[in-house]
ZALO-694283 format. One record per residue (C-alpha): y negated, z, x negated. Coordinates in pm, whole numbers, padded with zeros to 5 digits, always signed. Last residue first. Layout:
BEGIN
YZX ...
This chain:
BEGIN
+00379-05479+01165 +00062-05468+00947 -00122-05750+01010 -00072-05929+00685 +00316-05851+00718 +00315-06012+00990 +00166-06304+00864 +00347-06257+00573 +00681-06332+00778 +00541-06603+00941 +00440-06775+00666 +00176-07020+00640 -00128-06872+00559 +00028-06631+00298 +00309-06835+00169 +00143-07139+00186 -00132-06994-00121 +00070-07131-00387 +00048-07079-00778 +00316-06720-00754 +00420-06595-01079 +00209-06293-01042 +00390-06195-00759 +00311-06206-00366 +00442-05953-00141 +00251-06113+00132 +00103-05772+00207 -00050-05742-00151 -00322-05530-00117 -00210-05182+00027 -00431-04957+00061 -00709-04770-00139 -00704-04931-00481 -00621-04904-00796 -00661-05125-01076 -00469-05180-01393 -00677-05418-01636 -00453-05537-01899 -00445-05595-02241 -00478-05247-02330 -00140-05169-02498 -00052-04927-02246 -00290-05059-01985 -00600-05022-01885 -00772-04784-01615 -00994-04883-01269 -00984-04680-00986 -01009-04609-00633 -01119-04961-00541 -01161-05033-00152 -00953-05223+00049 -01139-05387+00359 -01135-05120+00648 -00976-05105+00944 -01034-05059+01282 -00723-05041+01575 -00773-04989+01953 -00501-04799+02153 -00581-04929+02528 -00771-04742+02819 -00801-04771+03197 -01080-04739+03481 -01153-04520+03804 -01192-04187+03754 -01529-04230+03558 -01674-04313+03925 -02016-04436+03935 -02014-04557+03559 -01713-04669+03648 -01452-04700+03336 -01362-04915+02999 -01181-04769+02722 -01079-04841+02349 -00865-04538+02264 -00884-04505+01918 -00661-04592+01579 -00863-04611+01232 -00638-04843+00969 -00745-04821+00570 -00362-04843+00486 -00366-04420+00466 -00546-04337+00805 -00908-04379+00867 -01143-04102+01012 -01480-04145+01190 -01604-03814+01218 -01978-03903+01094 -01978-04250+01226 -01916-04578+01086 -01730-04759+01296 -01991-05075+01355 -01929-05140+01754 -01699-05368+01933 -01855-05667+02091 -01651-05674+02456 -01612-06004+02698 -01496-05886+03004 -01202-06072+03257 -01140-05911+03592 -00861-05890+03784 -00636-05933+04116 -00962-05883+04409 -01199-06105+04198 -01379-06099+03829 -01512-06324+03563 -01652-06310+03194 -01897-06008+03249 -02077-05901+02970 -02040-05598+02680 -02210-05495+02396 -02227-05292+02119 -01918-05086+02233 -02014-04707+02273 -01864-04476+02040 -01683-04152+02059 -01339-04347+02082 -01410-04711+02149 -01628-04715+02428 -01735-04935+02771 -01930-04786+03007 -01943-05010+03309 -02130-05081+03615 -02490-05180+03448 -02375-05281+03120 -02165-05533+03330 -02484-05659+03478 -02525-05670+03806 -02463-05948+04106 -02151-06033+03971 -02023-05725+04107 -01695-05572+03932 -01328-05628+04056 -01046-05370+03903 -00712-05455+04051 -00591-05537+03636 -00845-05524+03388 -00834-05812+03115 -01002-05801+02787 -01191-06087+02558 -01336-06019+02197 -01670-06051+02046 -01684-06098+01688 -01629-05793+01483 -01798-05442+01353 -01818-05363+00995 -01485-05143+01069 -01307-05427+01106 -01188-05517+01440 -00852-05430+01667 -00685-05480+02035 -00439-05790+01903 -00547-06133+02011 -00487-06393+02293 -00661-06134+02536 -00682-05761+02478 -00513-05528+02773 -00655-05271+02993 -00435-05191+03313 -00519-05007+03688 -00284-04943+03921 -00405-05025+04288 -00140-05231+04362 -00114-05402+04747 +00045-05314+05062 -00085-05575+05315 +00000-05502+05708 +00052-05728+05997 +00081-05556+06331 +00404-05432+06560 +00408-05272+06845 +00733-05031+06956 +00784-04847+07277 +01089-04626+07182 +01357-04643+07442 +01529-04319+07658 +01230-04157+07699 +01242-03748+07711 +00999-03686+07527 +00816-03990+07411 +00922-04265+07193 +00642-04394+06959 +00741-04678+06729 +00471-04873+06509 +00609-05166+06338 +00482-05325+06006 +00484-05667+05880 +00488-05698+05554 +00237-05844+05300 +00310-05766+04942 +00275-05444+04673 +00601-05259+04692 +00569-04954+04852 +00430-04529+04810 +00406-04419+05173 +00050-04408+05320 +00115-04066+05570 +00092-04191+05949 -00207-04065+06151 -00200-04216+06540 -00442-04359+06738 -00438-04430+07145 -00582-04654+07344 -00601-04695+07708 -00553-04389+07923 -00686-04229+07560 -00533-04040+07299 -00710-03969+07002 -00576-03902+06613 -00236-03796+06675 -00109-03617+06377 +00144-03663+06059 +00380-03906+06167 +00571-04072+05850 +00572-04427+05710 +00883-04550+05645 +00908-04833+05401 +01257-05059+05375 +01290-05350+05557 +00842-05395+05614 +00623-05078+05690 +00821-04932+05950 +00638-04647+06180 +00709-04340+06346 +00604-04149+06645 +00900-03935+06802 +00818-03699+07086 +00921-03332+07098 +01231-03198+07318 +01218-02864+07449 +01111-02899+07804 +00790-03045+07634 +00758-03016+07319 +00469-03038+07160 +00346-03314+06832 +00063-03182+06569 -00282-03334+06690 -00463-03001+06540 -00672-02915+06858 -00568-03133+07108 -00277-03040+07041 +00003-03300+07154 +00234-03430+07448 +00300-03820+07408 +00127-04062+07629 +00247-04426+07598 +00044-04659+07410 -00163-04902+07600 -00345-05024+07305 -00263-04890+06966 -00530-04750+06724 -00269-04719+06342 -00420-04479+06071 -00290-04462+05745 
């Protein structure tokens, strides 16, 4: 953080390094208040001029807002600290992926487009969001991806996950695939986030046998099938569309 004062009293420095001197054995004091309750430390004078001076604070970790901050420099040997104070914004730079009005997961066929939000992460409008971003689920790129709206807080993408069919694509027992969906600078691959991503694939038949006194086809399959924990004496659907319970149990939780 660097802080160009005008009229700034002189403190006694190296030139060379900008580290503070002492002069008749006491050092100057340069300081500054970033709001109540943020300190932000000297670290080196940057020039010092008959009219303007800068000084080299270290950024302190804050809560994101606007404060007002307060530079303090008391010389050697002063009895008062000349102070000047200057608006200051701390904001948050932390960057977070979440799925929109749905859970992060497709089927393995590939799915409708979905809607993400990225936290402090704007994007040009100008460009194409294929032409910032790279956006992939695991090992695979995401079939497409556009640009819903973006400014200084977030931005808003619209993401077609891919098919999920590749050669180490693996699936878990209940048909479910778990990756890291993630979107990132193409410029700087640094700067982006990822979320856990689910696929899963429709039950498949592992077998087909019949019964003990072969009236009845017995058939297995892959995963589980009956998530609503319906019986066979069960005539209504209600309890799987309109259940809470089997909703849940539909999607796994």
């Amino acid at each position: 953080l660097t802080v160009v004062v005008v009229h700034a009293p002189a403190v006694a420095h190296s030139v060379a390094t900008g580290a503070l001197e002492a002069v008749g054995g006491v050092t100057a004091l340069v300081a500054a208040a970033l709001g109540e309750t943020t300190i932000a430390s000297f670290e080196r004078v940057g020039f010092q001029g008959e009219a303007i001076s800068s000084f080299e604070l270290a950024m302190p970790a804050g809560a994101a807002g606007e404060v007002l901050g307060e530079l303090s420099v008391l010389p050697g040997g002063a009895q008062v600290p000349s102070t000047a104070a200057f608006p200051f914004a701390l904001f948050d730079d932390n960057i977070a992926l979440a799925c929109v009005a749905t859970e992060c997961r497709a089927p393995s066929e590939g799915g409708l487009p979905f809607l993400v939000t990225i936290s402090n992460f704007f994007l040009s409008s100008q460009l194409a969001a294929s032409d910032q971003l790279t956006v992939s689920f695991g090992s695979m790129n995401a079939a497409a991806v556009s640009l819903i709206s973006s400014d200084a807080s977030s931005t808003v993408l619209q993401i077609t996950p891919p098919t999920y069919d590749c050669s180490a694509c693996a699936f878990e027992s209940g048909g479910v695939a778990r990756v890291d969906l993630s979107v990132a600078m193409q410029a700087d691959a640094s700067r982006g986030a990822t979320v856990r991503f689910a696929f899963w694939n429709a039950p498949s038949i592992l077998d087909v046998t019949m019964d003990e006194l072969g009236l009845q086809l017995v058939v297995t399959f892959d995963q589980a099938t009956n998530r609503a924990s319906m019986t066979a004496q069960t005539q209504g659907c209600d309890l799987v569309f309109l259940s809470d319970a089997s909703s849940a149990k539909l999607s796994g939780a």
